[in-house]
C-alpha positions in Angstrom: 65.4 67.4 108.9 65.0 64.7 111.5 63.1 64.6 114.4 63.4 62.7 118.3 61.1 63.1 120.9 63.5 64.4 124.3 62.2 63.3 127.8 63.1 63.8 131.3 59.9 62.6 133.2 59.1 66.2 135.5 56.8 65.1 138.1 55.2 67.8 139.5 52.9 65.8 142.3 54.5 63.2 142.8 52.8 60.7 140.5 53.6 57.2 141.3 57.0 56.5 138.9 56.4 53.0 137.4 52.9 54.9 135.8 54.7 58.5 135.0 57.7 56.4 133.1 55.2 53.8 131.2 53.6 56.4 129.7 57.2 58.1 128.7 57.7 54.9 126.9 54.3 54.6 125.4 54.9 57.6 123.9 58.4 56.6 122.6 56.6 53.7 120.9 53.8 56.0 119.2 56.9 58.2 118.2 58.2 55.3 116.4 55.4 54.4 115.0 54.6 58.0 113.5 57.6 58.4 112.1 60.4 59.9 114.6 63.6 59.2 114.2 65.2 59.4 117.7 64.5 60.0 121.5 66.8 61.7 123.8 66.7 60.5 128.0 67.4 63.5 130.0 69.5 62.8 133.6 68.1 64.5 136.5 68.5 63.8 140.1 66.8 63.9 143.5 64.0 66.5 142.6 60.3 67.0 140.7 61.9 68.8 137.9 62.9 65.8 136.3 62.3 62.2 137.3 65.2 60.6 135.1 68.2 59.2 137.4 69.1 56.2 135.6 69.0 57.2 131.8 70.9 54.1 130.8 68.8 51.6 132.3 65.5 53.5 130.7 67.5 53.1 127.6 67.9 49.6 127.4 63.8 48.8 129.0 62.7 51.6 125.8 65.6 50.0 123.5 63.4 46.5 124.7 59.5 47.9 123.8 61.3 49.2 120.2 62.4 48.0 117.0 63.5 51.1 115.2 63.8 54.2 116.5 67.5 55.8 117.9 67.8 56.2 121.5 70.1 58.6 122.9 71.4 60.2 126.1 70.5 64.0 126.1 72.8 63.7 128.0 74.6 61.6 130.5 76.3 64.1 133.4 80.1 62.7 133.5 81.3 64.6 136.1 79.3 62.1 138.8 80.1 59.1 137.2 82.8 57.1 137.5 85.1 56.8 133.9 85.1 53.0 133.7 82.3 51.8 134.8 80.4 54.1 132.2 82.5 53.4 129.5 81.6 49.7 130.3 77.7 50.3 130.5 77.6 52.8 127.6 79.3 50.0 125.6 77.0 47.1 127.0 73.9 49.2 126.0 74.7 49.9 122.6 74.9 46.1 122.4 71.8 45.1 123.6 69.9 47.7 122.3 71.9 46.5 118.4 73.8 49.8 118.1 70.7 51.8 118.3 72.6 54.1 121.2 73.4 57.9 120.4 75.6 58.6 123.1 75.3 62.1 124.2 77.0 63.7 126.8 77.2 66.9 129.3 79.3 68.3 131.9 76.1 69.7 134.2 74.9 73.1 135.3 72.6 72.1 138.1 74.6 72.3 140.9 71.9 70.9 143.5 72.0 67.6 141.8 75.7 67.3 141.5 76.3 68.6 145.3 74.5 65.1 145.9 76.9 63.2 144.6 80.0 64.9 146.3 80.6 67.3 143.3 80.9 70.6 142.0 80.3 72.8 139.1 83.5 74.4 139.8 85.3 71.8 138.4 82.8 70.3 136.7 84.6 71.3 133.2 88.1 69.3 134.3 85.9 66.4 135.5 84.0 66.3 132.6 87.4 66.7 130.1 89.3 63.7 131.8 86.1 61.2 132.0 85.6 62.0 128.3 89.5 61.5 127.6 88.6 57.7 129.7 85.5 56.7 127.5 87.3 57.5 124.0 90.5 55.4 125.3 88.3 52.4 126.9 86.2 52.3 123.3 88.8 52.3 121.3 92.3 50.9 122.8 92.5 47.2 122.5 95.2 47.5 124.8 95.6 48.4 128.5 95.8 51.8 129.5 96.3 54.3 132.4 95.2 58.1 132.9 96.9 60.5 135.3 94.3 63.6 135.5 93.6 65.6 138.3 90.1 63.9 139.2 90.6 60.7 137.3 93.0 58.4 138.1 93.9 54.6 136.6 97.1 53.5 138.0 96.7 49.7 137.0 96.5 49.6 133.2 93.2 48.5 131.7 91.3 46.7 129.2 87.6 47.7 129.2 85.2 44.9 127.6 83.3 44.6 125.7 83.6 47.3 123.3 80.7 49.4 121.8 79.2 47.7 118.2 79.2 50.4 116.4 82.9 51.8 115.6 84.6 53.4 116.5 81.5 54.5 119.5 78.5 55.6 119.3 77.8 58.6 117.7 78.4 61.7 120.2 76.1 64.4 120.8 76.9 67.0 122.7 74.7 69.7 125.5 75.6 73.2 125.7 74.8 76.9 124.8 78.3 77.8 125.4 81.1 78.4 123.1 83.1 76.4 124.7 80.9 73.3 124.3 80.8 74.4 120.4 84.5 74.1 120.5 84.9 70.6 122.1 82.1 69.3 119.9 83.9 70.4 117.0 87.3 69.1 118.0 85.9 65.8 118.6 83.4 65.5 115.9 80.2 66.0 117.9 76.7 67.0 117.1 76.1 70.2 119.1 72.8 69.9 120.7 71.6 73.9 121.3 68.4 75.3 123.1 65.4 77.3 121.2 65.5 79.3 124.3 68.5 81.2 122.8 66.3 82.5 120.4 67.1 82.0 116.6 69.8 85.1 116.4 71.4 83.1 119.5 71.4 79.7 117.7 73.2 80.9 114.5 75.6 83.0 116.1 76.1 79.9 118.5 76.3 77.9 114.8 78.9 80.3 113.7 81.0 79.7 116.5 80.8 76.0 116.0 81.7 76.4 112.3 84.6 78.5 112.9 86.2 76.8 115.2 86.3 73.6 112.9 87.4 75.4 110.1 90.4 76.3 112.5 91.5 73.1 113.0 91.1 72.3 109.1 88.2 69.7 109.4 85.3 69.7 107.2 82.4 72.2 108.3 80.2 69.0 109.5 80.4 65.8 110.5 77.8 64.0 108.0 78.9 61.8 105.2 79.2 64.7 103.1 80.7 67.1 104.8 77.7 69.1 105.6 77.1 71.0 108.7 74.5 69.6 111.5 73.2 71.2 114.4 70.6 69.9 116.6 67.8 72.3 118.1 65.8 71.6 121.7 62.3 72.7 121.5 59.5 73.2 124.0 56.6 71.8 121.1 53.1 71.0 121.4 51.0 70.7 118.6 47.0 70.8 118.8 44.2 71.0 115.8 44.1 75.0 116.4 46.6 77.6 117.8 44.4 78.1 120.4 44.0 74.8 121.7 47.7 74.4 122.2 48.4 77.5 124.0 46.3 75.9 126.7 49.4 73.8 127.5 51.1 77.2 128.2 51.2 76.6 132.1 52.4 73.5 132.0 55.7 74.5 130.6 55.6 77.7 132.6 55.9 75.4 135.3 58.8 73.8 134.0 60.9 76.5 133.5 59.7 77.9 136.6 60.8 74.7 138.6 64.5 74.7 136.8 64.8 78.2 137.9 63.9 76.9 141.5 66.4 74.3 140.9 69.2 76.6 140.1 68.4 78.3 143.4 68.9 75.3 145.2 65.2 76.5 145.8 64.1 72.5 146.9 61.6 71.6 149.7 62.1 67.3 150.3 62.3 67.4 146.5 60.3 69.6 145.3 61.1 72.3 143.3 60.0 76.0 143.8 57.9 76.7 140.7 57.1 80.5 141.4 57.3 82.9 139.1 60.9 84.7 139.0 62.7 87.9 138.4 63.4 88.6 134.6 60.8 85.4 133.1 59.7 86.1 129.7 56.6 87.9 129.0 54.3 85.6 127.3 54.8 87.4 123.6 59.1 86.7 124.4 58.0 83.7 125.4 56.1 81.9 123.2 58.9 83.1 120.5 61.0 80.3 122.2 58.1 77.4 121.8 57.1 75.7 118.9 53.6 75.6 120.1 50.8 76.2 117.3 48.3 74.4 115.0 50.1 72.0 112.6 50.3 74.5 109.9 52.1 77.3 112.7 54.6 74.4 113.7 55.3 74.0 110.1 56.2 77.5 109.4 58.1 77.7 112.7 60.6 74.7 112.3 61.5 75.8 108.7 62.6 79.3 110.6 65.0 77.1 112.8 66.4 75.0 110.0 66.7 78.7 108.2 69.4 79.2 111.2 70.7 76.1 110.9 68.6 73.3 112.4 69.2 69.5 111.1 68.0 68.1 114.0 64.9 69.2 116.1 64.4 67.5 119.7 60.7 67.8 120.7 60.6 68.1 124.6 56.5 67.7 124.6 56.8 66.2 128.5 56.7 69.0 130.7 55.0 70.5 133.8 53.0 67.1 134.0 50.9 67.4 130.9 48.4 64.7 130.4 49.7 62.0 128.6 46.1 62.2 125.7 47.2 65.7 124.8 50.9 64.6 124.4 49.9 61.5 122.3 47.7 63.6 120.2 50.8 66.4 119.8 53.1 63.5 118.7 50.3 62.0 116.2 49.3 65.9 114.8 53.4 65.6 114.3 53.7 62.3 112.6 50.9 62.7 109.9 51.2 66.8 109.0 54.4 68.4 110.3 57.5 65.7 109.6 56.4 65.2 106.4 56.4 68.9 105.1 60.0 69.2 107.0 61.4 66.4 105.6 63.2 67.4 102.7 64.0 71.2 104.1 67.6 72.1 104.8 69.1 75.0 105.7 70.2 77.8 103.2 72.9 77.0 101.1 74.6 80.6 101.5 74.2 80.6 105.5 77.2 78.5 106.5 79.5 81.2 104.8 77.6 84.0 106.3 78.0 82.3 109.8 81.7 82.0 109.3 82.2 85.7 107.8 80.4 86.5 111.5 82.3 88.4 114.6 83.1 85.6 116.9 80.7 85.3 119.7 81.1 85.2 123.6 79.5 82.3 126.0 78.5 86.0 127.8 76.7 87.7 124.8 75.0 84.1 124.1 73.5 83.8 127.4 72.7 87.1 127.1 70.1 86.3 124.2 68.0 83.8 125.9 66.5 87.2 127.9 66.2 89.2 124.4 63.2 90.0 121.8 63.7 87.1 119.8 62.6 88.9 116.5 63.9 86.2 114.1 61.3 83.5 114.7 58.8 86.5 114.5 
C-alpha cells in the first residue's frame, strides 16, 4: 500500500493565510520525512471550506521545501480553466518540481465555486471532456493542432511548449464516486481516486465497475507495471496514542462535512460556509464507519479492511475543521513509525478482482445511495 497526505487548507475563522498554508507545508515536509509517499492539493474557491485556489502554484512552493515525496493535484477543476494555458503550466510544473507532479484531475460538483467563474455544472461533464481532449493533444503532439468542441475552441493551430518530463504526461489520477468517472479513468488509463464516505460495500462495487469496464475495452485489469489493478481511497484519518484521544477530533471533521453540505447549498455568508448540522448527517456510530480515526493499532486493522476492497492507495485528509496543527503533526508521526510500516506489504485479496467482475453492474444512483447506508463492511 502507499500512502499521501491530501490537503485543501479549510479555514474555519479566518486564520491569516500565509500561517494556515506554512503549516500545510510543514506538514508535507514531516510526511516526507516519515515516510509518505505522496500529497494530493485540493482546489477550492472563494469560501472557508477550503482555502486552496491556486493548487499549482502551492505545488511548485511544496515541490521547492521537498526533495522526495510526489505531489499531486487532487484535483485540478478543468471546467474553469482555460485548455492551453493549463496544459502549459501543468507541463512547466512537472519540470521544475523534476517530474515529481501526479496530475490529477476533476470535472467539479460544487456549483458555488464554479458559478464564480462563469460556469456550470450542467455542462460541466462536456467542459471537462474537451479540456481533457486539449491537455492529452498539447503533451503529446509535436505538431500544431486545432480542436472544434462545443466549449473549446483553437482555430489557429498550435504547438504547446515545453512539454511535461515525464512521458508521455504525468501520471493521471482521477476524482469521482460515479460510474462514469470509473469509465473515463479506465478508458484513459487513470487511477481512480474514490471516497471512504461510500462505505467499503460502495468502494468495491465502485471497483467493479472500474474493472469491468476495462475489461470491455480489452485492456489489462490495471494500469501498474504488471498489470495489477489500483485504486486509490480518500480517508478522513487521525491517529492518537488511544482511541479515545482521537475521537476528540470528531468535531472538527463534523465541521467539515457540515461546511461542504453548506456549500452545496450555496449556503455562504461573505465566505463563510454554513456549518450546521443537516437533514440525513450520519449518526455518530454510521459515521465513524467512514473515518479511519483510532489508536495506531485501530488504524492498522482498519486500512487492511479497505485494501480487502481493493485499496492500493490511501489519501489521508488529516486537515479538516481547523484542527491544530500539534495534533496533526503527531497523527502524521503515530502514522510514519506504527501504521505504514504494518501496511506496507498488504495487498488486496488475490480472488477479489474476479469476484468484482462476476458482480451486477452498478448505477452512479445506487452508489450515491451508499454513502447514507450502515456501512457494515468496515464493522
Amino acid at each position: 500500500m502507499q500512502f499521501g497526505l491530501f490537503l485543501e487548507w479549510p479555514n474555519p475563522t479566518l486564520r491569516n493565510w500565509k500561517a494556515l498554508f506554512e503549516e500545510g507545508v510543514q506538514q508535507v515536509q514531516y510526511s516526507e520525512e516519515m515516510g509518505f509517499d505522496y500529497c494530493l492539493i485540493a482546489e477550492h474557491h472563494f469560501t472557508n471550506y477550503g482555502n486552496s485556489p491556486a493548487p499549482l502554484m502551492q505545488a511548485l512552493y511544496i515541490g521547492q521545501r521537498t526533495r522526495r515525496i510526489k505531489i499531486g493535484t487532487a484535483s485540478v477543476i478543468l471546467p474553469v480553466w482555460q485548455p492551453l494555458r493549463l496544459a502549459e503550466e501543468i507541463a512547466v510544473l512537472d519540470n521544475l518540481i523534476d517530474g515529481r507532479l501526479m496530475c490529477g484531475i476533476g470535472r467539479g460538483y460544487q456549483g458555488y465555486e464554479m458559478a464564480g467563474f462563469g460556469s456550470e455544472l450542467g455542462e460541466s461533464r462536456t467542459k471537462f471532456q474537451e479540456t481533457f481532449e486539449v491537455l492529452l493533444k498539447a503533451w503529446t503532439s509535436d505538431e500544431s493542432f486545432t480542436y472544434d468542441g462545443e466549449h473549446v475552441r483553437i482555430e489557429n493551430p498550435i504547438t504547446v511548449f515545453p512539454k511535461p518530463m515525464q512521458k508521455p504526461h504525468p501520471p493521471l489520477w482521477i476524482s469521482g464516486t460515479s460510474v462514469e468517472s470509473m469509465q473515463l479513468a479506465a478508458q484513459h488509463d487513470m487511477l481512480p481516486l474514490s471516497s471512504s464516505n461510500l462505505g467499503m460495500d460502495g468502494v468495491k462495487r465502485q471497483l467493479g465497475s472500474y474493472l469491468q469496464a476495462r475489461k470491455a475495452a480489452g485492456k489489462p485489469l490495471g494500469i501498474a507495471a504488471d498489470g495489477s489493478p489500483s485504486l486509490a481511497l480518500q480517508c478522513m484519518t487521525h491517529v492518537a496514542p488511544t482511541d479515545e484521544e482521537a475521537l476528540e477530533a470528531l468535531p472538527y471533521v463534523r465541521w467539515q462535512t457540515r461546511a461542504q453540505r453548506g456549500l452545496n447549498r450555496h449556503d455562504v455568508t461573505n465566505g463563510k460556509a454554513d456549518a450546521s448540522p443537516f437533514d440525513g448527517e450520519l449518526d455518530d456510530d454510521a459515521f465513524l464507519d467512514r473515518l479511519y480515526f483510532g489508536s495506531p493499532d485501530t488504524v492498522i486493522k482498519k486500512f487492511r479492511r479497505a485494501a480487502d476492497a481493493g485499496a492500493t492507495h490511501i489519501s489521508n485528509w488529516m486537515m479538516f475543521g481547523g484542527i491544530e496543527h500539534e495534533k496533526l503533526m503527531r497523527s502524521v508521526r503515530l502514522m510514519g513509525e506504527e501504521v505504514l510500516p504494518a501496511l506496507r506489504d498488504y495487498h488486496p485479496p488475490a480472488t477479489l478482482y474476479a469476484e468484482l467482475l462476476e458482480q451486477p453492474p452498478v448505477t452512479t444512483e445506487e452508489l450515491q445511495r451508499a454513502r447514507f447506508a450502515p456501512a457494515s463492511a468496515q464493522r
